[in-house]
C-alpha positions in Angstrom: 93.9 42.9 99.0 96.0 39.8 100.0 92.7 37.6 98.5 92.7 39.7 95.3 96.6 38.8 94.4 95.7 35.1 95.3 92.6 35.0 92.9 94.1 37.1 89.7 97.3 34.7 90.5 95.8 31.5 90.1 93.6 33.3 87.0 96.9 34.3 85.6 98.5 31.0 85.8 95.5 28.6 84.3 95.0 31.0 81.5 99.3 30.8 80.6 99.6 27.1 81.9 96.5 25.8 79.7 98.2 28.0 76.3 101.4 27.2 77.2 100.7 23.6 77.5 98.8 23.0 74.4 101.1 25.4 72.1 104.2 23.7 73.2 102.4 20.3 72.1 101.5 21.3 68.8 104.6 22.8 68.0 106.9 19.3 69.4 104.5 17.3 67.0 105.0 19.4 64.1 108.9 19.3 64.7 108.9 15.7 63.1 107.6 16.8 59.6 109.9 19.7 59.3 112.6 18.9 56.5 115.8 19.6 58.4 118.2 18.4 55.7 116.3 20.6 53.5 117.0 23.2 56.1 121.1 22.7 56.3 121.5 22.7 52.5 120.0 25.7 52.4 121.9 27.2 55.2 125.1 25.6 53.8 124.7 27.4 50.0 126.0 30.3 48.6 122.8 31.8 48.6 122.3 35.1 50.5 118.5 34.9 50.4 118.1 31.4 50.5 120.4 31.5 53.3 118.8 33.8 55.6 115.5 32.7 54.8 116.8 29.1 55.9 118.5 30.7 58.7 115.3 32.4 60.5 112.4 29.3 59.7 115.5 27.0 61.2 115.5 29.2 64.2 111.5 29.8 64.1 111.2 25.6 64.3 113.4 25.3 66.7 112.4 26.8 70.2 115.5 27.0 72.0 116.6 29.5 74.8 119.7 32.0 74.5 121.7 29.3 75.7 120.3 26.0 74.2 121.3 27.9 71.1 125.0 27.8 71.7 125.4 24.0 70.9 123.4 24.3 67.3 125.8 27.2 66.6 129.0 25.2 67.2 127.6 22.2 65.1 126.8 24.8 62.0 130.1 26.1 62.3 131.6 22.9 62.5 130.0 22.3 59.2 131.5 25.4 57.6 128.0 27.0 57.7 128.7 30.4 56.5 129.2 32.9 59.1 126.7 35.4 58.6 124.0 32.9 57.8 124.7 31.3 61.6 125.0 34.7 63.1 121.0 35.2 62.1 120.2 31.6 63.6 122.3 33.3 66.8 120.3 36.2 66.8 117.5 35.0 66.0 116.6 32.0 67.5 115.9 32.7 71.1 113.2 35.5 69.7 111.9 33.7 67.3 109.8 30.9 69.6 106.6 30.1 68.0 105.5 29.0 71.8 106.5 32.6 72.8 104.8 34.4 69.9 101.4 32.8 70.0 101.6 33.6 73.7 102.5 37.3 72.9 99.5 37.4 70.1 96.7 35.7 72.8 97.9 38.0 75.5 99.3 41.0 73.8 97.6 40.7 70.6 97.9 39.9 66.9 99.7 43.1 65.8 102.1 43.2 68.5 103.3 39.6 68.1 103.8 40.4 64.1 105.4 43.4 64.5 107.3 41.3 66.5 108.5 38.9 64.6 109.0 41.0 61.3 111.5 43.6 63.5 113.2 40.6 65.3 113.7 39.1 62.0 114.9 42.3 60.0 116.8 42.8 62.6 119.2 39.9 63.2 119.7 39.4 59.6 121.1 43.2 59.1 123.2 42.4 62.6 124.2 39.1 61.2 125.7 39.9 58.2 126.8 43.3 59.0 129.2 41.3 61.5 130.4 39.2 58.9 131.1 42.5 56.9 133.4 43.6 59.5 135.5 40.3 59.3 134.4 39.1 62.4 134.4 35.7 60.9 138.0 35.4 62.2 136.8 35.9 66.3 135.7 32.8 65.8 137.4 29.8 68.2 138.4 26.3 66.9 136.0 24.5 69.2 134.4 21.5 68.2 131.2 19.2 69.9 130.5 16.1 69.7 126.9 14.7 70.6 124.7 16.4 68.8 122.5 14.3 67.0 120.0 16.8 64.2 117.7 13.5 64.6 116.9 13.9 68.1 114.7 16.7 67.0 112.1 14.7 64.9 109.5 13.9 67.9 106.6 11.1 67.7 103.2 11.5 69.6 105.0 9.6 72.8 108.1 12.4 72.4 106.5 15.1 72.2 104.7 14.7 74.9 108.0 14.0 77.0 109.6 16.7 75.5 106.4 19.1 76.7 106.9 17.9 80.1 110.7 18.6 80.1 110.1 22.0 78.6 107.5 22.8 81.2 109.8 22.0 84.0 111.9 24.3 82.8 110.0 27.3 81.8 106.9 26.7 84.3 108.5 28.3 87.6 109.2 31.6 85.1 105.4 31.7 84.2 104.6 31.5 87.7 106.9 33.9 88.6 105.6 36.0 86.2 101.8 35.5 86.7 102.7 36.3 90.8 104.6 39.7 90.0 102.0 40.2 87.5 99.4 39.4 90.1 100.9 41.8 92.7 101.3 44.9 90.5 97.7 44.3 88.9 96.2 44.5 92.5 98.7 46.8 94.6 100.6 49.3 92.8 98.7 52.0 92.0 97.8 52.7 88.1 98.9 56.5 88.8 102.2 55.8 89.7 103.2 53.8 86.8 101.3 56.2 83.9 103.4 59.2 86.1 106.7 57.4 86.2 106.7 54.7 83.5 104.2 56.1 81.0 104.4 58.5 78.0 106.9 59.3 75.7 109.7 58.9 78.1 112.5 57.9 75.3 115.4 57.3 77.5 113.5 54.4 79.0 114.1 52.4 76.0 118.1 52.4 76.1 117.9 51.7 79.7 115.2 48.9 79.8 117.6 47.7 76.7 120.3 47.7 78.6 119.4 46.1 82.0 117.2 43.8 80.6 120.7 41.6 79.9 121.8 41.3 83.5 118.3 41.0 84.5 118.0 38.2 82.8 114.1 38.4 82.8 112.9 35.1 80.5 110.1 35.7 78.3 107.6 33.7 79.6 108.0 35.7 82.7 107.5 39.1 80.6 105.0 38.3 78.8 102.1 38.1 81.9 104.5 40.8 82.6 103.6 43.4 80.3 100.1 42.7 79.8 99.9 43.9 83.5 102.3 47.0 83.0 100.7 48.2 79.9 96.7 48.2 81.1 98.6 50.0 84.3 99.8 52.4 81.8 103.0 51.6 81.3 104.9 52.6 77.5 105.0 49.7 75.1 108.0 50.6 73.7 110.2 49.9 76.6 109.0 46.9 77.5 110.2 45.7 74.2 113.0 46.6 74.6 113.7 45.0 78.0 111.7 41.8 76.2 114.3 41.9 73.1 117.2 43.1 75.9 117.0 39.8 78.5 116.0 36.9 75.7 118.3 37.7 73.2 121.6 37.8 75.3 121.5 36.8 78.9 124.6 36.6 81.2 124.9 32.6 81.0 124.4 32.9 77.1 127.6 35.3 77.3 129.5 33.2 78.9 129.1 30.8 76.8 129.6 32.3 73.9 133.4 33.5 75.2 134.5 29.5 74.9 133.8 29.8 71.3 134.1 33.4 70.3 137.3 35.7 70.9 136.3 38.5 73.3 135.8 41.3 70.3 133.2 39.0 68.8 131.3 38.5 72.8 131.4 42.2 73.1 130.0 43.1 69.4 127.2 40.7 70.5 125.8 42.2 73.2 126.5 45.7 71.7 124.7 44.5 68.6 121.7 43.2 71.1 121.2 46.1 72.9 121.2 48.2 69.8 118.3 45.7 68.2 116.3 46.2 71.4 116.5 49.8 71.6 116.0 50.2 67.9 112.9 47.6 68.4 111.8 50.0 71.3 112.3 53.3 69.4 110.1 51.5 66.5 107.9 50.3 68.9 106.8 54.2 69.4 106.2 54.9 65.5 104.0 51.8 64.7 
């Protein structure tokens, strides 16, 4: 058995490190023809549409992590971005990664990764501006950043190959991770036990995989191998995406973060608003 692990292992990990590499390429090079002043006048309008529509491709072309984000979001609001236009950047950029979603559509396929991204979408912008409905806008901190420099992100050949390298020394020990566990459950937990206990139309799973996927803390790139695993074991999609949408879209660090520039009401409606988003993901999850 202990040769088995080793050998779907090492399959695991070529087939994620040879995608992973050559996605994150593509989309480094393609970040230096993007129009980002294009992008912030859009975001800064009075537009509604135009505004959310900015809003989600600035967070689609801009693969950061739930806590990477946190910088962008000052500098927006900094620039008296309005507030529910940056809330859908907040909510949506960690789930919007086109690196992630290709991944999700090779592995997981095509439908699942644009189902994906519509809900995710949908999603943040009804959170987003429901928030600023509510007057949240005033939980907001005076905090301001300097350093951030919007031209940093336009990448040559050269760049975006060092920026590749820099983003696979930070997400490659999570696809390993994942492609061991993965390797471990594919070879020695039995298929029975997971269709028995994990399988079905179990609803409650959804609200709990929702809600300890935050603590948990469980990147992506780890899920991803993840799940493929769990669901030919027999495991229910629809918790898994919740625990997906749960861990990447507000981790413990990312809250933490989020209290030096938000008042505490505004941290809490966050990750209330998260875990209602993956649970609501999940429960959809079960109807598509």
């Amino acid at each position: 058995m202990f040769i088995q692990i080793i050998k779907e292992f090492f399959i695991i990990a070529g087939e994620l490190t040879a995608l992973f590499v050559g996605i994150s390429l593509a989309v480094n090079l393609l970040q230096g023809i993007i129009p980002y002043d294009k992008i912030n006048k859009y975001l800064s309008g009075k537009n509604t549409f135009l505004g959310v529509v900015a809003a989600l491709v600035f967070a689609f072309v801009t693969p950061f992590c739930s806590c990477s984000t946190i910088p962008v979001v000052v500098n927006l609001l900094n620039k008296k971005v309005r507030f529910g236009i940056v809330m859908v950047f907040l909510f949506s950029s960690p789930l919007l990664d086109p690196t992630i979603i290709t991944l999700m559509a090779t592995m997981l396929g095509v439908k699942v990764a644009i189902t994906y991204t519509i809900v995710t979408a949908i999603f943040s912008v009804i959170v987003g501006l429901t928030l600023e409905k509510l007057g949240f806008e005033t939980a907001v901190k005076n905090v301001r950043m300097s350093g951030f420099n919007e031209n940093e992100m336009k990448f040559n050949f050269k760049n975006a190959i060092k920026e590749t390298l820099s983003l696979m020394k930070t997400v490659y020990p999570y696809l390993l991770f994942g492609a061991a566990i993965g390797s471990v459950i594919h070879e020695a937990v039995p298929t029975e036990w997971i269709s028995t206990y994990l399988g079905g139309d179990k609803w409650w799973l959804v609200p709990i995989a929702a809600v300890i996927g935050i603590p948990l803390y469980v990147r992506i790139e780890t899920m991803i191998p993840l799940s493929k695993i769990l669901i030919a074991k027999g495991m229910a999609f629809p918790p898994i995406m919740a625990l997906m949408i749960g861990s990447v879209g507000a981790s413990i660090p990312e809250v933490a973060l989020l209290n030096s520039i938000f008042h505490k009401r505004l941290v809490v409606a966050f990750v209330i608003s998260v875990i209602t988003m993956a649970t609501l993901s999940g429960f959809l999850f079960y109807i598509i």
